[in-house]
mmCIF file of the protein (N, C-alpha, C, O) and its ligand, coordinates in Angstrom:
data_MODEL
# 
_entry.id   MODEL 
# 
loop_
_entity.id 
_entity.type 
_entity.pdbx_number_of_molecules 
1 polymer     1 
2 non-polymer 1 
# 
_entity_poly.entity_id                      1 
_entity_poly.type                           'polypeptide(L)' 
_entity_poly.nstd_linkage                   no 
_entity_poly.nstd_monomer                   no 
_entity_poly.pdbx_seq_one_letter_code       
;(UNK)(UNK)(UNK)(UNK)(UNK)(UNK)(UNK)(UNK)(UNK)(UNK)(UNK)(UNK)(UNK)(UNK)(UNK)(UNK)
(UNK)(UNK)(UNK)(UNK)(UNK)(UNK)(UNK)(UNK)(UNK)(UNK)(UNK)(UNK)(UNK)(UNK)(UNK)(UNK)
(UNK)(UNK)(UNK)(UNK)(UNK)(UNK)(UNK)(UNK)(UNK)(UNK)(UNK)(UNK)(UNK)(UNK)(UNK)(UNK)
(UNK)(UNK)(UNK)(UNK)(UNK)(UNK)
;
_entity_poly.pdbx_seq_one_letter_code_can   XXXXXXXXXXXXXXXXXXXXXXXXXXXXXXXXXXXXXXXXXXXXXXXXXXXXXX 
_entity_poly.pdbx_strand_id                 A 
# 
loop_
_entity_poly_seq.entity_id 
_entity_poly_seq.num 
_entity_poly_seq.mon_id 
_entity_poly_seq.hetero 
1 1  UNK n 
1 2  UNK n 
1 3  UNK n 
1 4  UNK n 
1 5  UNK n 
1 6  UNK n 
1 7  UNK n 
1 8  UNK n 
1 9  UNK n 
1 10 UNK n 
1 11 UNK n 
1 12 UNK n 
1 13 UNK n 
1 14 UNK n 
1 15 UNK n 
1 16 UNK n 
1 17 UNK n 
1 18 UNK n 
1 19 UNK n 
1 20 UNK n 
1 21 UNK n 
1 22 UNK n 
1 23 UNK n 
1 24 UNK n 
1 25 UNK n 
1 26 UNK n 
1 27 UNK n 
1 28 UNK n 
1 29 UNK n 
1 30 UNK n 
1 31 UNK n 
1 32 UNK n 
1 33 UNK n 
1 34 UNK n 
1 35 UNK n 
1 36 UNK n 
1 37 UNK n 
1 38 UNK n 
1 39 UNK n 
1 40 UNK n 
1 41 UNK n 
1 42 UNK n 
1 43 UNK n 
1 44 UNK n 
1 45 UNK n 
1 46 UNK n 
1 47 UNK n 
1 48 UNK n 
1 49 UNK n 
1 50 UNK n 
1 51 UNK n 
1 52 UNK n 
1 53 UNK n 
1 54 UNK n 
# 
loop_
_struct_asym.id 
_struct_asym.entity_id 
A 1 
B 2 
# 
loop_
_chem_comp.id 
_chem_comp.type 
_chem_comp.mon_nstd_flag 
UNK 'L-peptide linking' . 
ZN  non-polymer         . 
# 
_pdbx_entity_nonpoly.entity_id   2 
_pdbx_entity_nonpoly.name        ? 
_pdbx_entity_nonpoly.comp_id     ZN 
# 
_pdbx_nonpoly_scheme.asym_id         B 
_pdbx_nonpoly_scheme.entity_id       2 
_pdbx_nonpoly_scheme.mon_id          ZN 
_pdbx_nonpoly_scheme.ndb_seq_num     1 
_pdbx_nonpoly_scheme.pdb_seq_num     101 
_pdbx_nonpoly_scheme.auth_seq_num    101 
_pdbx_nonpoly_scheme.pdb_mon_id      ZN 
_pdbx_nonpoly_scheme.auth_mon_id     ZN 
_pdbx_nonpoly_scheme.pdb_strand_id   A 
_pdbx_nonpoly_scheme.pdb_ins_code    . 
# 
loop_
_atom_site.group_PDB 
_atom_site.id 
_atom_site.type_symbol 
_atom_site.label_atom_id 
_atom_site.label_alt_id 
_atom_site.label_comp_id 
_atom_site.label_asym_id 
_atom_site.label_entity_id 
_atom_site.label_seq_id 
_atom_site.pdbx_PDB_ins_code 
_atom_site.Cartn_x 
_atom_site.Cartn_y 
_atom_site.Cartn_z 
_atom_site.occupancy 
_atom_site.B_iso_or_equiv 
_atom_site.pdbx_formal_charge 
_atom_site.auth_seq_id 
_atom_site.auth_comp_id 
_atom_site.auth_asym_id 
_atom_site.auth_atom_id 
_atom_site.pdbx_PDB_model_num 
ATOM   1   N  N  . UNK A 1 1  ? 0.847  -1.186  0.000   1.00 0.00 ? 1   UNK A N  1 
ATOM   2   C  CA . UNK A 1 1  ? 0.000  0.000   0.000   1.00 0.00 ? 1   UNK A CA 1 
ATOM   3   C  C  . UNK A 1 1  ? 0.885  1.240   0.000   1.00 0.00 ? 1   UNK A C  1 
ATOM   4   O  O  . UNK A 1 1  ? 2.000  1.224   0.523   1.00 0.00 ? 1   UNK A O  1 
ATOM   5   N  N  . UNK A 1 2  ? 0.370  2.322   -0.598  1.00 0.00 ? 2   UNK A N  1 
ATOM   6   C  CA . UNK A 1 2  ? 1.390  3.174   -0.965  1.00 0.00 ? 2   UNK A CA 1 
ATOM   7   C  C  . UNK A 1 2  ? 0.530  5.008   -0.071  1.00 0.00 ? 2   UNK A C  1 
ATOM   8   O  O  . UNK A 1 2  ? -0.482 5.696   -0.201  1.00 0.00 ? 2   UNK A O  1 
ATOM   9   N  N  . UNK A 1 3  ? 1.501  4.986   0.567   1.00 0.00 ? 3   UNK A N  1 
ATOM   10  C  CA . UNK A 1 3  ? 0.938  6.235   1.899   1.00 0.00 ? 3   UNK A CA 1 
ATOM   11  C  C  . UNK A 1 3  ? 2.054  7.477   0.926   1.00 0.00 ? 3   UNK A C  1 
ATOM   12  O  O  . UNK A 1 3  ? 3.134  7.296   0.365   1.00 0.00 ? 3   UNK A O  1 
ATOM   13  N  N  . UNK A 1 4  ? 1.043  8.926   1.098   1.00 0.00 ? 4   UNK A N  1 
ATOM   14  C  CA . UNK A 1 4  ? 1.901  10.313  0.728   1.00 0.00 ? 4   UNK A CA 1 
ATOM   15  C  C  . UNK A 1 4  ? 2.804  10.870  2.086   1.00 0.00 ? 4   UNK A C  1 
ATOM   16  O  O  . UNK A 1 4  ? 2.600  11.018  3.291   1.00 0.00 ? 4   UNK A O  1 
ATOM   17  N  N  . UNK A 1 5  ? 3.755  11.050  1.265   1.00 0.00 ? 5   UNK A N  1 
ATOM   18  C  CA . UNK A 1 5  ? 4.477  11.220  2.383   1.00 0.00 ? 5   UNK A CA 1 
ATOM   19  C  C  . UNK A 1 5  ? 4.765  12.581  2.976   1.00 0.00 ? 5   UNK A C  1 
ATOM   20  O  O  . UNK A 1 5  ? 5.798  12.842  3.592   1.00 0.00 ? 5   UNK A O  1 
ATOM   21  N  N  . UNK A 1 6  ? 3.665  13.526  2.721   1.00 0.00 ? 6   UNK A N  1 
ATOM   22  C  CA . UNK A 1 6  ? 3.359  14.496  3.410   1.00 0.00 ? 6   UNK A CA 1 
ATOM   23  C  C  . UNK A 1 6  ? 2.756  14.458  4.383   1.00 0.00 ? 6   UNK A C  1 
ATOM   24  O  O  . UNK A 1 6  ? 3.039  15.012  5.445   1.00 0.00 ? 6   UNK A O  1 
ATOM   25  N  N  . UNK A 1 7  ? 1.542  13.574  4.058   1.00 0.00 ? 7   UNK A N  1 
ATOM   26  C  CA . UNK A 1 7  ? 0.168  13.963  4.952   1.00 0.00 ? 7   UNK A CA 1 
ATOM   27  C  C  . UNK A 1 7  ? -0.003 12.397  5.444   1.00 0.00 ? 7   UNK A C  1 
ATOM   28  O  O  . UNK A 1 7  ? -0.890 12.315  6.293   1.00 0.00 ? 7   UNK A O  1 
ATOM   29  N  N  . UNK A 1 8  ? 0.500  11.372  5.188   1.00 0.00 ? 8   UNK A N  1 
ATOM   30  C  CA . UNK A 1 8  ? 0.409  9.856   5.544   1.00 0.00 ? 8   UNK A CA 1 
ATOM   31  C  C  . UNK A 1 8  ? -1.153 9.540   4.871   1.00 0.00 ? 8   UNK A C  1 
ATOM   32  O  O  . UNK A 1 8  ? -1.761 8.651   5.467   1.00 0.00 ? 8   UNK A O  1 
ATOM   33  N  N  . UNK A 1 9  ? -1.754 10.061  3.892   1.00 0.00 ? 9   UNK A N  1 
ATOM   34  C  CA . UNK A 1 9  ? -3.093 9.467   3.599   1.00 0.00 ? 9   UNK A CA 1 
ATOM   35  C  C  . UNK A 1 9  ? -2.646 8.052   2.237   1.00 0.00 ? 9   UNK A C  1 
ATOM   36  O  O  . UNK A 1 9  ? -1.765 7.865   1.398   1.00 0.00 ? 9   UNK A O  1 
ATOM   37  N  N  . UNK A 1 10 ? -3.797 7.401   2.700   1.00 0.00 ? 10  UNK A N  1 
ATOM   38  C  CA . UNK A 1 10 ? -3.379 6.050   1.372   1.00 0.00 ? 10  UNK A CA 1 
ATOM   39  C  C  . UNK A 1 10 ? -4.323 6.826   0.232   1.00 0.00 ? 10  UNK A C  1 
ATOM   40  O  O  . UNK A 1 10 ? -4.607 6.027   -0.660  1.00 0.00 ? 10  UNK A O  1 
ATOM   41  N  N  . UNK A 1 11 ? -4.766 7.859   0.052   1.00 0.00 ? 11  UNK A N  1 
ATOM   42  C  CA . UNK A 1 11 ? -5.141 8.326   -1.109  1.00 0.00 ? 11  UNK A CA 1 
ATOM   43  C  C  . UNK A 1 11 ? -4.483 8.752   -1.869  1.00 0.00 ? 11  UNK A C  1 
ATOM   44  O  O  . UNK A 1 11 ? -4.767 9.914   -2.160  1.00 0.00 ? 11  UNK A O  1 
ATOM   45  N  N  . UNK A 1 12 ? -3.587 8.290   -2.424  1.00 0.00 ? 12  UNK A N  1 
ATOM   46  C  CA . UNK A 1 12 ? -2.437 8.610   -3.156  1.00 0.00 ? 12  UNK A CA 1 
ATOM   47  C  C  . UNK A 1 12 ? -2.448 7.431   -4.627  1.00 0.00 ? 12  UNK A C  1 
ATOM   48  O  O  . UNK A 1 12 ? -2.543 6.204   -4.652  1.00 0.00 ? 12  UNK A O  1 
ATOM   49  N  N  . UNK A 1 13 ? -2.291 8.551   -5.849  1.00 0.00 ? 13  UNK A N  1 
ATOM   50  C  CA . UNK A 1 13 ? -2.746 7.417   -7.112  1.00 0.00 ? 13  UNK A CA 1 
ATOM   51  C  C  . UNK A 1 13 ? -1.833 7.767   -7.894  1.00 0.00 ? 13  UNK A C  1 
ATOM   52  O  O  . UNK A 1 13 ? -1.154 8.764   -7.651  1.00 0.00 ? 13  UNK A O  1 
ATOM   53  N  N  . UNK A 1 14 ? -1.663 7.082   -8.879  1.00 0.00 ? 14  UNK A N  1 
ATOM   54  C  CA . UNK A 1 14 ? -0.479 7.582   -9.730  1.00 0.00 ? 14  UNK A CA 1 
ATOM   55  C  C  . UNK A 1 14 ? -1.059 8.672   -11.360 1.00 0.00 ? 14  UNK A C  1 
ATOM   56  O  O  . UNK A 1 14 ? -1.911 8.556   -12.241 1.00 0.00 ? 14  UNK A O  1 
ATOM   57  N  N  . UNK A 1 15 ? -0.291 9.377   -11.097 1.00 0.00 ? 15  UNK A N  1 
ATOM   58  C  CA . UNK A 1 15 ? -0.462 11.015  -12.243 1.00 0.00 ? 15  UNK A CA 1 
ATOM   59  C  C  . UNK A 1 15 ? 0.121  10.130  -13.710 1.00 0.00 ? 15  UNK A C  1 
ATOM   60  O  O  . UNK A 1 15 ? -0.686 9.695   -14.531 1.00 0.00 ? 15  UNK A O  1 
ATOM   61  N  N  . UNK A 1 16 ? 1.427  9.980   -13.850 1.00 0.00 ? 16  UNK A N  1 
ATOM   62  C  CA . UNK A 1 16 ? 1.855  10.000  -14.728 1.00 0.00 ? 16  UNK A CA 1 
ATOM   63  C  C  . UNK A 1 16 ? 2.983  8.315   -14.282 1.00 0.00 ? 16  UNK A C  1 
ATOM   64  O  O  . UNK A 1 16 ? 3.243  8.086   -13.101 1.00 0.00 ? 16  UNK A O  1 
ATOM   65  N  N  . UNK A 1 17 ? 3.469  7.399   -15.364 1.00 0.00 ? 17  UNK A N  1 
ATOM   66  C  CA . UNK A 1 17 ? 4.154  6.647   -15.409 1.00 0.00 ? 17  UNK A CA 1 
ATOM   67  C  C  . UNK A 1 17 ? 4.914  6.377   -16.213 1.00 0.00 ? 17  UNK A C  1 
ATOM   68  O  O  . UNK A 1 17 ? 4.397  6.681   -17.289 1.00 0.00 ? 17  UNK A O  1 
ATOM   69  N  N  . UNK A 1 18 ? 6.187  5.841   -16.415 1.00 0.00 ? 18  UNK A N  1 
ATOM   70  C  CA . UNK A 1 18 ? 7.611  5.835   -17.857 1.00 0.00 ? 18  UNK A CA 1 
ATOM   71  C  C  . UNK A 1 18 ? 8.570  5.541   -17.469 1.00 0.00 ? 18  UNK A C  1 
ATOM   72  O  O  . UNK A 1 18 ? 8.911  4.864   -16.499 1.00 0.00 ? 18  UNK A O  1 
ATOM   73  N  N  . UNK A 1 19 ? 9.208  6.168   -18.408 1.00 0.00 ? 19  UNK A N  1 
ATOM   74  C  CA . UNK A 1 19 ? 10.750 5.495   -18.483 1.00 0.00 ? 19  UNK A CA 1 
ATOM   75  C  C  . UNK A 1 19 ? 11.248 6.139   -16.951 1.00 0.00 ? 19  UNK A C  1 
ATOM   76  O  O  . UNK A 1 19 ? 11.510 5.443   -15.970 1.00 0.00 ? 19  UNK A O  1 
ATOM   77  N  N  . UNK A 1 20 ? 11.301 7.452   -17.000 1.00 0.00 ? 20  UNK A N  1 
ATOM   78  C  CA . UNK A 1 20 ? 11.446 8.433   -15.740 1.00 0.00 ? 20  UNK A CA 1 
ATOM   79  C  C  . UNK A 1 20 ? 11.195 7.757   -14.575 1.00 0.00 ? 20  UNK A C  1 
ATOM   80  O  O  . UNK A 1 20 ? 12.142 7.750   -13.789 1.00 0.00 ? 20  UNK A O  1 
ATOM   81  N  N  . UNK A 1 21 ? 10.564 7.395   -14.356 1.00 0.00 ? 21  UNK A N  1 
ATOM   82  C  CA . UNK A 1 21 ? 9.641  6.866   -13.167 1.00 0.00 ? 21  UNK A CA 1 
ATOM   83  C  C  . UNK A 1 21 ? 8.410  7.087   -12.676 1.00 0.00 ? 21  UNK A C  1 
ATOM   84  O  O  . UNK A 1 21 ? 8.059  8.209   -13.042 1.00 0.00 ? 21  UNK A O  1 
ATOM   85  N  N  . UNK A 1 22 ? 7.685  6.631   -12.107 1.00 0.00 ? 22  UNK A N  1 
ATOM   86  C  CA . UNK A 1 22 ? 6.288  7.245   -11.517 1.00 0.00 ? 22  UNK A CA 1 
ATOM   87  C  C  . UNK A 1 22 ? 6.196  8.626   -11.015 1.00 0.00 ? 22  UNK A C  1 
ATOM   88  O  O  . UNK A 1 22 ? 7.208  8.999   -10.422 1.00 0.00 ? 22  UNK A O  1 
ATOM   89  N  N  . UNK A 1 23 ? 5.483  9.258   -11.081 1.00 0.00 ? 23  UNK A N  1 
ATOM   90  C  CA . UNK A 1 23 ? 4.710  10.476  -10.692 1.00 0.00 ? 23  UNK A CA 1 
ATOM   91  C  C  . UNK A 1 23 ? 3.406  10.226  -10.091 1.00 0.00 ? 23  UNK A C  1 
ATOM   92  O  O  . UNK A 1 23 ? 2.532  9.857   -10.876 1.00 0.00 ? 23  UNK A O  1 
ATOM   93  N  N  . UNK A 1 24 ? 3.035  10.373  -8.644  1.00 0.00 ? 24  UNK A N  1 
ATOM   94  C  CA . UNK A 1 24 ? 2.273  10.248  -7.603  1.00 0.00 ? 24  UNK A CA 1 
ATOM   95  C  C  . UNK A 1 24 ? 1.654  11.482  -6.982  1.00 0.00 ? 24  UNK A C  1 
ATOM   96  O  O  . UNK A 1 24 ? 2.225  12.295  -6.255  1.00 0.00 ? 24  UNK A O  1 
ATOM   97  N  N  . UNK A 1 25 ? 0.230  11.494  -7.438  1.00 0.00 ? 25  UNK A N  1 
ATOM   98  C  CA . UNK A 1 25 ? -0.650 12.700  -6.554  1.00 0.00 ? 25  UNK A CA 1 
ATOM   99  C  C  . UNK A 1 25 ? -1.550 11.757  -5.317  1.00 0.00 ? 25  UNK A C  1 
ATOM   100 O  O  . UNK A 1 25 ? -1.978 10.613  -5.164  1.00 0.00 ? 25  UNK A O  1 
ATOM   101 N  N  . UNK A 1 26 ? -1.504 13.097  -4.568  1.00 0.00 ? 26  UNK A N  1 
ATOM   102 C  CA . UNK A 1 26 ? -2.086 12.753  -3.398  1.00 0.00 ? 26  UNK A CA 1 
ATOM   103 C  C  . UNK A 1 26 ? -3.550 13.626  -3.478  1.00 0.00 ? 26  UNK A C  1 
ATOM   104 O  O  . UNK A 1 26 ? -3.743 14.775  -3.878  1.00 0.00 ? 26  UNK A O  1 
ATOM   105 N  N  . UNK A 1 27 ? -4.658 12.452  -2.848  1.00 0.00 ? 27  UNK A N  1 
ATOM   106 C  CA . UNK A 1 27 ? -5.921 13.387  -3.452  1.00 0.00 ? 27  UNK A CA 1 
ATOM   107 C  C  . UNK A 1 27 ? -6.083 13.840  -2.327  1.00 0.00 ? 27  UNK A C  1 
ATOM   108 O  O  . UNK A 1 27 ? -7.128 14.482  -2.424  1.00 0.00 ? 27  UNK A O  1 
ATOM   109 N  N  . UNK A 1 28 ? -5.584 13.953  -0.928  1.00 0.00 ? 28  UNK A N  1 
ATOM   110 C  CA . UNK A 1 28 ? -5.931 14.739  0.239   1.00 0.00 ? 28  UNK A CA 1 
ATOM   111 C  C  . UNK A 1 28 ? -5.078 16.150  0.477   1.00 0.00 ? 28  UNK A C  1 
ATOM   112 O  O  . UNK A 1 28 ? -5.653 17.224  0.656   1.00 0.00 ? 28  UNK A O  1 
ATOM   113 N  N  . UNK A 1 29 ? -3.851 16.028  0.458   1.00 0.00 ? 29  UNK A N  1 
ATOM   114 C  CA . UNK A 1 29 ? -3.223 17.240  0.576   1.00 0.00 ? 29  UNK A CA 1 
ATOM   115 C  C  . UNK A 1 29 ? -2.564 17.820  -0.900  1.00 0.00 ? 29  UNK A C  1 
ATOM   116 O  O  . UNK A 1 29 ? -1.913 18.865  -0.888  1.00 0.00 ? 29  UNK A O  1 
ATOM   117 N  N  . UNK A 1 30 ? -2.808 16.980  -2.294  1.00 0.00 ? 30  UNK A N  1 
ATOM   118 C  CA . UNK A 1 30 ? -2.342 17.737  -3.404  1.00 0.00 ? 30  UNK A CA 1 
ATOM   119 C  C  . UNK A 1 30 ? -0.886 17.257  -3.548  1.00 0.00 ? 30  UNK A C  1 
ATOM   120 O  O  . UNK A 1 30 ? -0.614 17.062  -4.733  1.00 0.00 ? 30  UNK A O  1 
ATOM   121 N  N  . UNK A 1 31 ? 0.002  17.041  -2.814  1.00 0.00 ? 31  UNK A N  1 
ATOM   122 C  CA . UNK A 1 31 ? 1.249  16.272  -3.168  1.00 0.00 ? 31  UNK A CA 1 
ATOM   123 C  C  . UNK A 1 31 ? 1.066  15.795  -4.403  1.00 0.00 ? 31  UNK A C  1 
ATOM   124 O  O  . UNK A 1 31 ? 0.074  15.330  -4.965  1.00 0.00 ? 31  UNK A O  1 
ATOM   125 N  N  . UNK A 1 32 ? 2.678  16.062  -4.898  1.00 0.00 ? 32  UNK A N  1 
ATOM   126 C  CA . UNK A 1 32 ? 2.620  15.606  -6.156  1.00 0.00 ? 32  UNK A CA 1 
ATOM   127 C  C  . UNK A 1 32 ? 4.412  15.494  -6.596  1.00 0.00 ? 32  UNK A C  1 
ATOM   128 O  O  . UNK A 1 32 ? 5.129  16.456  -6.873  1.00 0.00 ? 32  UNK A O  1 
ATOM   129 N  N  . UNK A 1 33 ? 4.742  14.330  -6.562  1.00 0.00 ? 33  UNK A N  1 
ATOM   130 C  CA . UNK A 1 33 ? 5.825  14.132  -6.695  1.00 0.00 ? 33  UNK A CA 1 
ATOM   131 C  C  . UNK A 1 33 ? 6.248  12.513  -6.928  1.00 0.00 ? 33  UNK A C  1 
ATOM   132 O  O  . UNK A 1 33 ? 5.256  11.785  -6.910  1.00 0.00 ? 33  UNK A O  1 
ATOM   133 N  N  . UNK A 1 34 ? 7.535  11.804  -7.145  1.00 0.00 ? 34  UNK A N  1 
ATOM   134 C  CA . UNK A 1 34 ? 8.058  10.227  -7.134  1.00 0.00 ? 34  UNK A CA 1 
ATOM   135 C  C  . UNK A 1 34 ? 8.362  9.881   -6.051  1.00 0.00 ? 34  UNK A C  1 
ATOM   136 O  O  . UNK A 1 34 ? 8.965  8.809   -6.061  1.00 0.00 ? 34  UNK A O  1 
ATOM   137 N  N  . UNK A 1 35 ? 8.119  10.598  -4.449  1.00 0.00 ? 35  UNK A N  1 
ATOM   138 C  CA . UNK A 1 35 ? 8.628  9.696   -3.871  1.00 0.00 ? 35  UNK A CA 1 
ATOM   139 C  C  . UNK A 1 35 ? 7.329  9.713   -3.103  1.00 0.00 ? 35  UNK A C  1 
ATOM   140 O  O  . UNK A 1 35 ? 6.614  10.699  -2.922  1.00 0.00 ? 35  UNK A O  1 
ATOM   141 N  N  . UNK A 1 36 ? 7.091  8.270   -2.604  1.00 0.00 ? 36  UNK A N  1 
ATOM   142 C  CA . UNK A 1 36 ? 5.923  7.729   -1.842  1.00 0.00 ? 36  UNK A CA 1 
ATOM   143 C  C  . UNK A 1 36 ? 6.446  7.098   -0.592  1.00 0.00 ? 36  UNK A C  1 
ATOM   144 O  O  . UNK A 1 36 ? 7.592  7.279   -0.181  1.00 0.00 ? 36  UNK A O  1 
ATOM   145 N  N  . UNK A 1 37 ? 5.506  6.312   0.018   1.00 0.00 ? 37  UNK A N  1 
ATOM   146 C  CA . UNK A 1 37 ? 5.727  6.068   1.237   1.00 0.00 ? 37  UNK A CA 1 
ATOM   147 C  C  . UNK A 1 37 ? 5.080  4.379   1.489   1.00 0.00 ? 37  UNK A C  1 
ATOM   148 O  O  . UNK A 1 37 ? 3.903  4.125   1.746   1.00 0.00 ? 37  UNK A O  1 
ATOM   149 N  N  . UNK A 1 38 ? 6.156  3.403   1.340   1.00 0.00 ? 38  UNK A N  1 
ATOM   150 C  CA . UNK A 1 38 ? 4.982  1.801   0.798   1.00 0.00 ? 38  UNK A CA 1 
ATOM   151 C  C  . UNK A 1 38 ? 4.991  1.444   2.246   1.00 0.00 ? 38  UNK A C  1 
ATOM   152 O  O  . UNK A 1 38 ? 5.967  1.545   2.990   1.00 0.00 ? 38  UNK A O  1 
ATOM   153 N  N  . UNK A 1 39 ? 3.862  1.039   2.553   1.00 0.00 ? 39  UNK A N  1 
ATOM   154 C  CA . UNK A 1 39 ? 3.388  0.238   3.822   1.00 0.00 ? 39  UNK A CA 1 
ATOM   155 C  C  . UNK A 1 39 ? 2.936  -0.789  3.783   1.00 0.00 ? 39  UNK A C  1 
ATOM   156 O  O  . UNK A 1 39 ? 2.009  -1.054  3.017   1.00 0.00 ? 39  UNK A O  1 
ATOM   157 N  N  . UNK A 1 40 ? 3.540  -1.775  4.715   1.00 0.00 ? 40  UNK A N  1 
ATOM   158 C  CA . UNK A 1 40 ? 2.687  -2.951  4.423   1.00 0.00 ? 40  UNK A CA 1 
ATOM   159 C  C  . UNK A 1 40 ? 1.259  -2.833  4.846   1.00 0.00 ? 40  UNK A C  1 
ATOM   160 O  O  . UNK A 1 40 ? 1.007  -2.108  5.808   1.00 0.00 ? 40  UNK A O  1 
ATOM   161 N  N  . UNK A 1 41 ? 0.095  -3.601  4.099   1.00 0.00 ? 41  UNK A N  1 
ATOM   162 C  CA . UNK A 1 41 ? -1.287 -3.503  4.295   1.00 0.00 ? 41  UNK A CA 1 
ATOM   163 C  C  . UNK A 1 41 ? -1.294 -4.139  6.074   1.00 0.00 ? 41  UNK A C  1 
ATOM   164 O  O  . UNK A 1 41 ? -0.458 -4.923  6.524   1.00 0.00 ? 41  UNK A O  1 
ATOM   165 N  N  . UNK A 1 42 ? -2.053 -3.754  6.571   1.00 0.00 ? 42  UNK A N  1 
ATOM   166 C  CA . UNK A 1 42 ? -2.607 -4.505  8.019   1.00 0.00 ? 42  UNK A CA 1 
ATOM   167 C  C  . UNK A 1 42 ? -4.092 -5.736  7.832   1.00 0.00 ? 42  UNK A C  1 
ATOM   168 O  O  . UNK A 1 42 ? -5.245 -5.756  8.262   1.00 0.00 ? 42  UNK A O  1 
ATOM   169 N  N  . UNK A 1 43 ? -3.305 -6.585  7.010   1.00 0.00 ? 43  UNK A N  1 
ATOM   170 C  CA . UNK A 1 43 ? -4.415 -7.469  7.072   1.00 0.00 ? 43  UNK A CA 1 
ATOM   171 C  C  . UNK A 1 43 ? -4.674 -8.482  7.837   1.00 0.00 ? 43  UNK A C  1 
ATOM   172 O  O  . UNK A 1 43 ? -3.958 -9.315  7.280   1.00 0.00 ? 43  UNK A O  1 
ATOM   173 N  N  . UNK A 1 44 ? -5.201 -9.080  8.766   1.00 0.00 ? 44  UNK A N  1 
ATOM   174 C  CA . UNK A 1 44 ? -5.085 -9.928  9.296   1.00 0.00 ? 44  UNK A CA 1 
ATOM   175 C  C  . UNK A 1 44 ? -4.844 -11.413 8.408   1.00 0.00 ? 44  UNK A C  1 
ATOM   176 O  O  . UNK A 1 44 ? -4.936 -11.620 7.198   1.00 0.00 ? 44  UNK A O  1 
ATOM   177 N  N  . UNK A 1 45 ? -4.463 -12.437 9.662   1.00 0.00 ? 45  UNK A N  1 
ATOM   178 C  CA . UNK A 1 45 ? -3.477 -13.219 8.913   1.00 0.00 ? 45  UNK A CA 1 
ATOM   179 C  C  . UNK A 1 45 ? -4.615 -14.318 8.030   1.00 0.00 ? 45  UNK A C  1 
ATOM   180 O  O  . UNK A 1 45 ? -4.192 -15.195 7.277   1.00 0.00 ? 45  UNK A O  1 
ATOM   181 N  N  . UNK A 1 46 ? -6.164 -14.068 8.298   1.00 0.00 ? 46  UNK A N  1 
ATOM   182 C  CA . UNK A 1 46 ? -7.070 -15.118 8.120   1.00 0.00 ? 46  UNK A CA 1 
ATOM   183 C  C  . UNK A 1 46 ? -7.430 -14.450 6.631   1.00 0.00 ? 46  UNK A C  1 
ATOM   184 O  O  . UNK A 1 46 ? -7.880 -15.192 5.759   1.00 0.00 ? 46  UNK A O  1 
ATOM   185 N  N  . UNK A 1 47 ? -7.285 -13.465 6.445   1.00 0.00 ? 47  UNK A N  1 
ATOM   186 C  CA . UNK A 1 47 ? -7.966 -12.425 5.469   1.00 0.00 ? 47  UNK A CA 1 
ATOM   187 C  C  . UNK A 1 47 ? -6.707 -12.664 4.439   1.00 0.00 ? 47  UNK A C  1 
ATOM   188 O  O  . UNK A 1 47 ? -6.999 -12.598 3.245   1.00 0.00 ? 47  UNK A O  1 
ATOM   189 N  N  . UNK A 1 48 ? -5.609 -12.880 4.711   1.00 0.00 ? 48  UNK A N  1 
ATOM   190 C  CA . UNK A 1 48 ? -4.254 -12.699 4.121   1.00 0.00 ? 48  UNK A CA 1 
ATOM   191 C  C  . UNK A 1 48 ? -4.108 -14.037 3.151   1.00 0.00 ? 48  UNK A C  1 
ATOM   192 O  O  . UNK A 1 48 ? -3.620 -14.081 2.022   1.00 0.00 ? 48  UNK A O  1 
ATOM   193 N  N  . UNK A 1 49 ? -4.758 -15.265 4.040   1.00 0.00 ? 49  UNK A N  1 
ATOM   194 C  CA . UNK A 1 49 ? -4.423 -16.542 3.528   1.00 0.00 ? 49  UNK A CA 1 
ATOM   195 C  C  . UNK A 1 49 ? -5.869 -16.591 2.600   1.00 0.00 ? 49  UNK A C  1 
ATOM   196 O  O  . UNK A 1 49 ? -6.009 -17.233 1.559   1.00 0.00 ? 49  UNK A O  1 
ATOM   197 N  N  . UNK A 1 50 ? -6.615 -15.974 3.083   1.00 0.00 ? 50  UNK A N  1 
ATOM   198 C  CA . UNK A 1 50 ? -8.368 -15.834 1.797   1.00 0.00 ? 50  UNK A CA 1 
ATOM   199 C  C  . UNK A 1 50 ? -7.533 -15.501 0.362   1.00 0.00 ? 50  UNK A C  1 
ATOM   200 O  O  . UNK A 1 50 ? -7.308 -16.313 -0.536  1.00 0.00 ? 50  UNK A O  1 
ATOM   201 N  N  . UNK A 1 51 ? -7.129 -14.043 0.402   1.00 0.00 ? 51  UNK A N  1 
ATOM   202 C  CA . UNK A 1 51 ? -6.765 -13.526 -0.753  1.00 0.00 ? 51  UNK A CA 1 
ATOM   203 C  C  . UNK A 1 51 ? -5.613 -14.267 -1.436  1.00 0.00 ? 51  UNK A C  1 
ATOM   204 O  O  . UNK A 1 51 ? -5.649 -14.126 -2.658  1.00 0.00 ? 51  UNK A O  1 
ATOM   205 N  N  . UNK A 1 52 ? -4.487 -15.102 -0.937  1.00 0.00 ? 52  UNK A N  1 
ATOM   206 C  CA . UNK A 1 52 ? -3.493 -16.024 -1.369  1.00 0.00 ? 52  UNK A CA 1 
ATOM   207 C  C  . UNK A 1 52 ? -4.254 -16.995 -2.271  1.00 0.00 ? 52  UNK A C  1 
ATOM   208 O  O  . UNK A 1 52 ? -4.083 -16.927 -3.489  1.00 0.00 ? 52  UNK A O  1 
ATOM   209 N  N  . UNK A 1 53 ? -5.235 -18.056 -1.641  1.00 0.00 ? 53  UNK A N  1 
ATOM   210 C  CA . UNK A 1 53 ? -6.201 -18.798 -2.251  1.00 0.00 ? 53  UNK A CA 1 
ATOM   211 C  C  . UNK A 1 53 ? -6.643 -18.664 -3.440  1.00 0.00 ? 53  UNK A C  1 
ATOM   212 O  O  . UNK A 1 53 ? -7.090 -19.596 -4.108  1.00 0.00 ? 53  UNK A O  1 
ATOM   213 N  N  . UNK A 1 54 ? -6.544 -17.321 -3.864  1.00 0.00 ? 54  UNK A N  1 
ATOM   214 C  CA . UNK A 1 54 ? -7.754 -16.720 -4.584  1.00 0.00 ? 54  UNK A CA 1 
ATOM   215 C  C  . UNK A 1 54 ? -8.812 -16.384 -4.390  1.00 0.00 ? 54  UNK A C  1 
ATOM   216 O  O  . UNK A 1 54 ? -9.493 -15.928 -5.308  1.00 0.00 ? 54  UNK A O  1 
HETATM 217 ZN ZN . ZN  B 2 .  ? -1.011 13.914  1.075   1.00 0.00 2 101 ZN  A ZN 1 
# 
């Protein structure tokens, strides 16, 4: 999961993508830049092994 690393919101989507690298806006505080902030998701471990399954 990918957190802005201004404001810590996971509303953060990608603007633009390429050779360059990603370009990342943030839809809460407007950030707008390549560097992000990856977090692991908090899923529990029952929910974790669902989505593995398929
Ligand atoms: Zn933000």
């Amino acid at each position: 999961m990918l957190c802005c690393p201004s404001c810590k919101s996971a509303e953060i989507f990608v603007e633009t993508g390429g050779f360059t690298g990603m370009i990342y806006r943030c839809k809460r505080c407007g950030y707008r830049g390549a560097l992000v902030v990856e977090v692991d998701e908090d899923i529990p471990e029952a929910e974790r092994k669902k989505r593995e399954d398929g």
